[in-house]
C-alpha positions as CSV (number, residue, x, y, z in Angstrom):
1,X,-26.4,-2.9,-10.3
2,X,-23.8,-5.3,-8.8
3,X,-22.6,-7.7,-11.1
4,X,-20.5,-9.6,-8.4
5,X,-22.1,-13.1,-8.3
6,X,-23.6,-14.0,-4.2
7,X,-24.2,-17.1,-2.8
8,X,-25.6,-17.1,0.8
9,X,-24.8,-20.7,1.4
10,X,-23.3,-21.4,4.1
11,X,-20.7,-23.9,1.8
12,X,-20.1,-21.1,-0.5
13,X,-17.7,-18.1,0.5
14,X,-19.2,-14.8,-0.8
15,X,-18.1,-12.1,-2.9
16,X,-17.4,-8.6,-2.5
17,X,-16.9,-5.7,-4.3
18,X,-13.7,-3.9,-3.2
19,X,-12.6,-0.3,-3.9
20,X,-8.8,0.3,-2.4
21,X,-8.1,4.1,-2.1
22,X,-4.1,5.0,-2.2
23,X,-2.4,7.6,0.2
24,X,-0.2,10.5,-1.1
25,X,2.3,10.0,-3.3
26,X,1.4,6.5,-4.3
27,X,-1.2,5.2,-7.0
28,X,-3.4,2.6,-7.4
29,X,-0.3,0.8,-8.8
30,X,0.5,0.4,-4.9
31,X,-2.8,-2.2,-4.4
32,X,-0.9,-4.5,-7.1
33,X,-0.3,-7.9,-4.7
34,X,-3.9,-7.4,-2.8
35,X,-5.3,-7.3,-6.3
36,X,-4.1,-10.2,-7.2
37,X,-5.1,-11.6,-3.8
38,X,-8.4,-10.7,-3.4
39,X,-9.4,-11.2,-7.2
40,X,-7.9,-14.5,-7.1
41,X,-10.7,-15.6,-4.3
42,X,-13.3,-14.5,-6.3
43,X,-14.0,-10.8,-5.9
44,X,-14.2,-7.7,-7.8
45,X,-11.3,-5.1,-6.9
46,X,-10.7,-1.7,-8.5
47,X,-7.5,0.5,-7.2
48,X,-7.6,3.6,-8.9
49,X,-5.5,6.2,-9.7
50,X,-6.6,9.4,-8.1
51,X,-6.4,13.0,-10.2
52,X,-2.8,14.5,-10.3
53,X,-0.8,10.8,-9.1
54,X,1.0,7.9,-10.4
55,X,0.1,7.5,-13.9
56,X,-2.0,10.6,-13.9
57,X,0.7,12.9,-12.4
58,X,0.5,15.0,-15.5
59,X,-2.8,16.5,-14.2
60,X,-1.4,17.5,-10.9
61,X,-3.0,21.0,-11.8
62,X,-6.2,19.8,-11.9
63,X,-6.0,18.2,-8.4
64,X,-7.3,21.8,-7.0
65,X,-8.8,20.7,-3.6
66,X,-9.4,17.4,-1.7
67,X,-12.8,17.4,-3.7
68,X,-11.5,16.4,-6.7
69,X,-10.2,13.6,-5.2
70,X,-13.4,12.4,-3.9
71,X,-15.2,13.0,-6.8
72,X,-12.6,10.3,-8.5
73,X,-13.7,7.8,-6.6
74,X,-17.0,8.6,-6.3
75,X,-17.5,8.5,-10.2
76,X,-15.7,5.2,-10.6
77,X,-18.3,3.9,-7.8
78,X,-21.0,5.7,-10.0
79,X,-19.8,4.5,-13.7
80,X,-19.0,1.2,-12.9
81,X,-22.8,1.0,-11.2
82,X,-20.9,-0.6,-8.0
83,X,-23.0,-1.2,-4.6
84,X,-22.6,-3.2,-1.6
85,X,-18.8,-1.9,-1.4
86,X,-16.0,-2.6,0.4
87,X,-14.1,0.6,0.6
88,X,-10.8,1.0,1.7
89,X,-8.9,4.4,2.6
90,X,-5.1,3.7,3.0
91,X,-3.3,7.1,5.3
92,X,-4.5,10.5,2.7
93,X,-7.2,7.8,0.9
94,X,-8.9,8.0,4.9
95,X,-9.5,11.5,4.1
96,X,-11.0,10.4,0.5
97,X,-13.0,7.8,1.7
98,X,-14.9,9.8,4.6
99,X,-16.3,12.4,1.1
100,X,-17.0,9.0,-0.8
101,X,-19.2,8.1,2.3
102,X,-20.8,11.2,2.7
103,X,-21.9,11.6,-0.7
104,X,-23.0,8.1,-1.7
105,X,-23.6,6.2,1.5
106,X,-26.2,3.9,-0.5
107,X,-23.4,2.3,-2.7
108,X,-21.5,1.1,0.7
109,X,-21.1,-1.5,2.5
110,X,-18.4,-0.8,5.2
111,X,-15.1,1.3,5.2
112,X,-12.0,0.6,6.4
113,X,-9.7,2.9,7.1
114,X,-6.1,1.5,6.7
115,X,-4.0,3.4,8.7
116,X,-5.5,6.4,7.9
117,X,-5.3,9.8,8.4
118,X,-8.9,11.6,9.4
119,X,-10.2,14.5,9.8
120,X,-13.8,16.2,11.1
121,X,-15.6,18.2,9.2
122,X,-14.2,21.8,8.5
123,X,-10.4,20.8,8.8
124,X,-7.9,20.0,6.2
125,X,-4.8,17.4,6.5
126,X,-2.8,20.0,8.0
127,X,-4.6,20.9,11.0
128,X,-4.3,17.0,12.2
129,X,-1.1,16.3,11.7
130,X,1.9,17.4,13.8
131,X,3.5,20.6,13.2
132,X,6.5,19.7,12.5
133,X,5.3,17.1,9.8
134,X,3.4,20.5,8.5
135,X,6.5,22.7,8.4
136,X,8.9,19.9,6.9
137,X,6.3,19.5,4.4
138,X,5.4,23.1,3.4
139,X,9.6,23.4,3.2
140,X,10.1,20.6,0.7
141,X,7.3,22.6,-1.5
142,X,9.2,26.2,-1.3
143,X,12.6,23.8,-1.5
144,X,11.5,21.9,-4.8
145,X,11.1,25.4,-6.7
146,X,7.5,24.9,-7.5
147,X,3.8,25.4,-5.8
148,X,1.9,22.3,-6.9
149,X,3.4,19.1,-5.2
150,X,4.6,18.2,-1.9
151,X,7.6,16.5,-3.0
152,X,8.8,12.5,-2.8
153,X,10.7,11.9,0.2
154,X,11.9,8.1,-0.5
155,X,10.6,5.9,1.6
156,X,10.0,7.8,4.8
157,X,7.0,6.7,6.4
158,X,5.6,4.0,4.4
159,X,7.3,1.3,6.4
160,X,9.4,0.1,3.8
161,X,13.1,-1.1,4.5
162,X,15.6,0.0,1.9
163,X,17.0,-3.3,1.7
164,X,13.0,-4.6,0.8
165,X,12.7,-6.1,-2.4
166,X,10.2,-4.0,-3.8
167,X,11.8,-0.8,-2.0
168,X,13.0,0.1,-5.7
169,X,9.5,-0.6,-7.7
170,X,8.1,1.4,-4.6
171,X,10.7,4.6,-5.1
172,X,10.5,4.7,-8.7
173,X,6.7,5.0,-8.8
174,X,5.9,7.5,-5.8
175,X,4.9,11.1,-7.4
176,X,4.9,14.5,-5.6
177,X,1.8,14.7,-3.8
178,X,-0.9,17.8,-4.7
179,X,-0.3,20.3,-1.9
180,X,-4.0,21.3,-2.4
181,X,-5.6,18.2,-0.9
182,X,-4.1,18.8,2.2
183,X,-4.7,22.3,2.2
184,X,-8.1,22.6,1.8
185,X,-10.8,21.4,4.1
186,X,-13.1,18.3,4.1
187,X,-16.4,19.1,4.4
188,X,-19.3,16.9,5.6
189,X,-23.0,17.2,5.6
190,X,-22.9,13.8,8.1
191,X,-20.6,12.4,10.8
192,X,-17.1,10.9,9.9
193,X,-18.4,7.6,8.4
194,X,-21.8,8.5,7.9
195,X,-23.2,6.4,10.3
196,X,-21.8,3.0,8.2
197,X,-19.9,0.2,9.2
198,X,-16.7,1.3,9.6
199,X,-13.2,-0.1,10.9
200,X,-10.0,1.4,11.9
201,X,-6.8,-0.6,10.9
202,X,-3.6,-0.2,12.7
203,X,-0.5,-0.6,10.9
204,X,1.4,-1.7,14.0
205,X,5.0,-3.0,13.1
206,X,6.3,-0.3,12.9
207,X,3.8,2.1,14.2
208,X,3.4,5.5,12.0
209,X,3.8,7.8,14.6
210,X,3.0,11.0,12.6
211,X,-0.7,9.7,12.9
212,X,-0.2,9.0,16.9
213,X,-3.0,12.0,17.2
214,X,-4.9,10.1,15.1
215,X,-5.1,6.7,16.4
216,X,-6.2,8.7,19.9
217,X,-8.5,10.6,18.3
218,X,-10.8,7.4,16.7
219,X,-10.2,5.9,20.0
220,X,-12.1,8.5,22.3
221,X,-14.6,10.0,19.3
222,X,-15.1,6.7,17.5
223,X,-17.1,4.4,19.9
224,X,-18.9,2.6,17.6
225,X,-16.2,1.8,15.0
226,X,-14.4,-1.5,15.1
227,X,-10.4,-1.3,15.9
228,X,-7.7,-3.9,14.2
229,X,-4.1,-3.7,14.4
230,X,-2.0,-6.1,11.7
231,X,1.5,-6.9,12.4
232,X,3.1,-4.7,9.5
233,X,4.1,-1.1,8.5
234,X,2.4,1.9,6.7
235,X,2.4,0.8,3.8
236,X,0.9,-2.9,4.7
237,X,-0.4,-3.8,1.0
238,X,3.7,-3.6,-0.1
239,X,4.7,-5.1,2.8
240,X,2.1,-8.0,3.8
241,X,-0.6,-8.2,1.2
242,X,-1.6,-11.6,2.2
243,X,-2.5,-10.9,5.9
244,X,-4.1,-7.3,4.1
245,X,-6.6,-9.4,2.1
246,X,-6.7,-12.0,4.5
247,X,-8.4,-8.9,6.9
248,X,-10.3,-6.7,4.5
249,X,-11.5,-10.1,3.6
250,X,-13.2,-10.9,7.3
251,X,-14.0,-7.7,7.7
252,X,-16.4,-7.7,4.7
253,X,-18.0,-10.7,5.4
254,X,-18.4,-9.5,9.0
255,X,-19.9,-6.4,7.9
C-alpha cells in the first residue's frame, strides 16, 4: 500500500515516497536538512539508521556482513508497506541499495546512487576501492585495539571544511564503521540495479577521489543509467541539501 497522496494533474506537483540510505560512519541523522526539504514539499521521507551506526552503534556486533544491512532497509520498505520508492544510496548506502533492488525490485521506483560506491556481484567494498584506502583502513582497525569498527577519521572524505558550521554536529555524531560490511561480498541474483531506473550522482566540488575507479567503472558498464554531477562535496546532504532535494526531486518525477 502507498499512503502518499498522487495527483496526476498537470497543476498539481506529485508526491514521492523517498528512502535516503547513509554511508559509513554516518546515520540517518545525516539526511536531517533533506528531510526537512523534501517533507516540507509534500513527500514522504524515511532516513534510517542502519544496524551497528549512529544511534544503533551499540549493536555493532550484530552488523555481521553487508546483508544485514540490506535487510534494514529492506524491512523498513516492507513494514512500512512502501512502494513506488525513491531510493537513495549515499557512498557505502550504494552498496546497500543495489541488495534492496535485488531483493524487492517491485517496491521501486528508481535509485539514485549519491556518490556511491558499487560493486558487482561476488566482490566486497574492498576489492573496489584503492589499496591504499584498504591498507589505511585495515590499520586504523589493528591501531584502535579492537576487531569490530573501522574507526572515525574526522572529517576526511566527506567534503566537509573544518571551519563549516555543522563540521562539529557532523564530528560528534560519526561512529566507527562495521568492518564486516566491507569485508564480505555482495551478492546478486540480477544485474547491478536490477534492470530499474537508476542514476549515478556525482559529488563534484570537491571530487572524492577514492571512488575515481568507480565513477569509470558506471561510465563504461552502466550504459543505460542516467549520470548527474551537483556542484558540492561527499557528503552533499550536509553541505547543499537544497540543490540535493532540488535533484532527487526531478529525478523522481523524471522517473
Amino acid at each position: 500500500m502507498n499512503d502518499t497522496p498522487r495527483n496526476d494533474s498537470p497543476d498539481t506537483p506529485l508526491r514521492f515516497n523517498f528512502v535516503l540510505v547513509h554511508g559509513a560512519w554516518h546515520g540517518g541523522w545525516v539526511w536531517r536538512s533533506v528531510m526537512d526539504e523534501l517533507t516540507g514539499r509534500g513527500h514522504r521521507v524515511m532516513a534510517p539508521t542502519m544496524t551497528g551506526l549512529g544511534e544503533r552503534h551499540h549493536l555493532i556486533a550484530s552488523a555481521t556482513s553487508l546483508d544485514v544491512n540490506i535487510a534494514d532497509i529492506v524491512n523498513v520498505i516492507e513494514a512500512e508497506e512502501l512502494n513506488d520508492v525513491v531510493l537513495v544510496g549515499h557512498s557505502y548506502g550504494g552498496l546497500v541499495a543495489s541488495g534492496v533492488a535485488d531483493r524487492i525490485p517491485h517496491a521501486l521506483r528508481t535509485i539514485v546512487f549519491l556518490d556511491s560506491l558499487l560493486v558487482e556481484s561476488g566482490q566486497c567494498a574492498f576489492d573496489v576501492l584503492p589499496a591504499s584506502v584498504v591498507d589505511e583502513r585495515r590499520e586504523s582497525v589493528r591501531g584502535s585495539g579492537q576487531s569490530l569498527g573501522m574507526p572515525v577519521s574526522g572529517l576526511k572524505g566527506t567534503g566537509i571544511p573544518d571551519d563549516h558550521p555543522l563540521a562539529g554536529w557532523v564530528l560528534r555524531r560519526l561512529t566507527p564503521h562495521p568492518l564486516a560490511t566491507y569485508t564480505t561480498p555482495l551478492l546478486l541474483e540480477h544485474p547491478p540495479g536490477n534492470a530499474l531506473p537508476c542514476t549515478y550522482v556525482h559529488c563534484a566540488n570537491p571530487s572524492y577521489d577514492t571512488l575515481a575507479h568507480v565513477r569509470e567503472h558506471v561510465r563504461s558498464r552502466q550504459p543505460d543509467w542516467g549520470w548527474e554531477s551537483i556542484d558540492t562535496g561527499h557528503d552533499a546532504m550536509v553541505l547543499a541539501p537544497g540543490l540535493l532535494a532540488d535533484l532527487l526531486e526531478r529525478l523522481a518525477t523524471a522517473s
